[in-house]
N, C-alpha and C positions, 0 to 999 in steps of 0.2 A: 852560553849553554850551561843548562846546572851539572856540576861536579856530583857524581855518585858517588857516595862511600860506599865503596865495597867492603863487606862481610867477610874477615877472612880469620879462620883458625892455623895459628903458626903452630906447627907441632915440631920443637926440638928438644934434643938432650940436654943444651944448653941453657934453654930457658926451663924448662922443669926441675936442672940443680937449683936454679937460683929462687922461684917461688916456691917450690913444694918439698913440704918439711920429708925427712928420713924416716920410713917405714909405716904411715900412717895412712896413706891415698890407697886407692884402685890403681892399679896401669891402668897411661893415661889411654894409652891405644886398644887394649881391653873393655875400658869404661865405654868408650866409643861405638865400637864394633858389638858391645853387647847391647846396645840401646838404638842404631841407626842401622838402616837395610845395608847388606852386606854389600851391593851395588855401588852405595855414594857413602862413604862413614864420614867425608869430609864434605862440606859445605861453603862453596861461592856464590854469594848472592847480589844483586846485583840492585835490589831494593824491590822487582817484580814479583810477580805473580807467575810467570813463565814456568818456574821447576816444585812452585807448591813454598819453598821456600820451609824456614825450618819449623814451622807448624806441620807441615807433611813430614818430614824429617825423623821429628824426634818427639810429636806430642801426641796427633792424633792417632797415630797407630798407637799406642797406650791407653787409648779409651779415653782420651780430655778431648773440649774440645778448645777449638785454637782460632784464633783472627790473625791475618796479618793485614799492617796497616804500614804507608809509609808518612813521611813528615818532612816536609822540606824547612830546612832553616833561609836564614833573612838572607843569610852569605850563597846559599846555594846547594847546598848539601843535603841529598837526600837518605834518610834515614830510615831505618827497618825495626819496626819495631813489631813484638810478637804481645797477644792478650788471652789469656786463661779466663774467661767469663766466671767460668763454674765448674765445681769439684767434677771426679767421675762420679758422681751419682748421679749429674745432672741437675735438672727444679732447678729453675730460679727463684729464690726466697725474692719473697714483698718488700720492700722498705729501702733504706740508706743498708751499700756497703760499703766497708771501707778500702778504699783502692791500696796495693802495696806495688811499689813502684821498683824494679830490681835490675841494678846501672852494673853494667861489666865493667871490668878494667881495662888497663891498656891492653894493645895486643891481645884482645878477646873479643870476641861478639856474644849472642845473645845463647849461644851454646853454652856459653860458661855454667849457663845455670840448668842443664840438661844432663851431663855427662854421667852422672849417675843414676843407678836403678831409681825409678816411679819413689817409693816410699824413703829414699834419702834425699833427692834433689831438690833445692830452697824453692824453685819455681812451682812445686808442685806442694809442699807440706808447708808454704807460707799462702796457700790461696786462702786460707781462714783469716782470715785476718784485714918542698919549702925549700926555696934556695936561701934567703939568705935570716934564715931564722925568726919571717915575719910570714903570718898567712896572706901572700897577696898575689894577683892574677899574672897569666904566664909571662915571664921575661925574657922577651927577645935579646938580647946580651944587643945589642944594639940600640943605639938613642934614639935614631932617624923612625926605626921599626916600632919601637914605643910611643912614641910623638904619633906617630902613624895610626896607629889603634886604640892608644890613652889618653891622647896626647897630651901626655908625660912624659919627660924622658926615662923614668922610673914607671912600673908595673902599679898599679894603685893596689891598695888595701883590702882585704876583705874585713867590713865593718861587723865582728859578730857580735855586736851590743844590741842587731836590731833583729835577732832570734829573741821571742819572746819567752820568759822566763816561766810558765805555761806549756809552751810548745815542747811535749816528748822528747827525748833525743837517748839514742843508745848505742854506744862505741864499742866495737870489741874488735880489738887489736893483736898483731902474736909478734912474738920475742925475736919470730927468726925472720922475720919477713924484710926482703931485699927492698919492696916497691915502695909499700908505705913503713917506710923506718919511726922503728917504735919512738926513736928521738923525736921528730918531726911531729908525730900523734901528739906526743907530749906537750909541744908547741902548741895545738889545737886546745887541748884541755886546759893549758896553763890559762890562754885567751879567754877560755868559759868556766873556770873555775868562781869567779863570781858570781855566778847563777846561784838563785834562791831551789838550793835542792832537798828542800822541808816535804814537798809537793811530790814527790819520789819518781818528777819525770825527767832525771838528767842519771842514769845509769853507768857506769864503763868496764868492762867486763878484757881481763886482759890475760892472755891463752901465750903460756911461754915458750911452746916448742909449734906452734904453726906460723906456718911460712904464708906466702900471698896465696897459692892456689890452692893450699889446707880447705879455707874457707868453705871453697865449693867443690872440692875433691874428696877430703878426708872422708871416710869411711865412717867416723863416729862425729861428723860435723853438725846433725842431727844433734844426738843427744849433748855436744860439748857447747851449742852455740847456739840452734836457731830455736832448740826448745826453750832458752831462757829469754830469746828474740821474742818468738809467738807469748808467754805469758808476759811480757812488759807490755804487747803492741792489746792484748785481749784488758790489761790494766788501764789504759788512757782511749 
C-alpha cells in the first residue's frame, strides 16, 4: 500500500523562537488567518482532491490560478504538489517559459510559501521568472541501515564537480538561522568555491540577522532577498 505524505503545518512557539529572527516577520497566526477562510487557517492534506487542497486555500481566492497535482515517488510516497501557470492578469504568453521550482523545508509544506499578503509572498512575485563536515546523503548512524540503502557502511558523497560551471546558482543564507547553519552553508561554498565565477552565474548573498523562516515570513523579504533573486534568475 503507498504511504501518504501528509501535508502538515506545525504551528509552535517553540519552533518560531528557533527559525524566525526578533521583530522582522508578520504573526505567524495573523499572516494565516489574514490570507486563508476563517473556516479552515490550517491545512491537512492528504495528497486529494477531496477539500480543493491548498490551491483552494490560499491562491485562487486571490485571483491566480492554481493546479494541483500529485507525484508518487519509486518508494511510495505520495506527494502534493501546487502550480501557478500564470500571473493574475491571466494570457498565457507564446514561447518557452522558464519554470521556478520552490522546495519547503522541514516541517513545512507548500504553505510555507503562501503566508503572506499576494504582493510579498515568493510563490507569487517569483512567477516571472552536514554532519560530519562533508556534503553527503542522510546518515543513519547505523552501518547495517547504510549498507541498506548505500550500500556503504558510510552515507556516500555529494560529487559537486558535476554542477556545471555555466549552470546559475545563487545562495543567500542568514547569520541567525538554527536549520541551515551558516557554518555548514559555508561547507557548501567552500566545495564550489572553484567554480569559474568570470561568467557572473555563482552569486551568494549573505543576510546577518534572518533566521530560517525570515526567508518566507519577513515582512521586507521581498525587497532584502527575492528582488536580487528575480534580477539574477531575469540575468541567465
Amino acid at each position: 500500500m503507498a504511504k501518504a505524505l501528509i501535508s502538515l503545518v506545525i504551528l509552535s512557539s517553540l519552533l518560531c523562537k528557533f527559525t524566525v529572527g526578533t521583530g522582522r516577520t508578520t504573526d505567524l497566526s495573523a499572516a494565516i488567518n489574514a490570507t486563508a477562510p476563517a473556516a479552515a487557517p490550517f491545512a491537512l492534506s492528504l495528497g486529494d482532491d477531496e477539500d480543493g487542497g491548498i490551491c483552494d486555500l490560499l491562491v485562487t481566492n486571490q485571483g491566480y490560478i492554481c493546479e494541483e497535482h500529485t507525484v508518487t515517488t519509486s518508494d511510495g510516497y505520495i506527494l502534493s504538489l501546487q502550480r501557478i501557470p500564470v500571473g493574475i492578469s491571466g494570457g498565457i504568453t507564446p514561447g518557452k517559459r522558464t519554470p521556478v521550482l520552490l522546495q519547503h523545508g522541514v516541517l513545512m509544506d507548500g504553505m510555507t510559501w503562501l503566508l503572506l499578503p499576494p504582493s510579498l509572498m515568493p510563490a507569487t512575485f517569483m512567477k516571472p521568472v552536514a554532519r560530519r563536515g562533508t556534503l553527503a546523503m542522510y546518515d543513519y548512524d547505523d552501518e547495517y541501515e547504510n549498507m541498506n540503502h548505500y550500500g556503504q557502511p558510510s552515507p556516500p558523497e555529494y560529487s559537486m564537480t558535476t554542477i556545471p560551471d555555466d549552470f546559475p546558482l545563487f545562495f543567500s543564507y542568514g547569520g541567525t538561522d538554527t536549520l541551515s547553519d551558516k557554518s555548514d552553508v559555508r561547507i557548501l561554498l567552500d566545495v564550489l568555491k572553484g567554480r569559474d565565477d568570470s561568467n557572473g552565474k555563482f552569486m551568494t548573498q549573505y543576510v546577518n540577522n534572518y533566521a530560517h523562516a525570515d526567508y518566507v515570513m519577513a515582512d521586507a523579504a521581498k525587497e532584502e532577498v527575492y528582488d536580487l533573486v528575480l534580477t539574477f534568475l531575469k540575468l541567465h
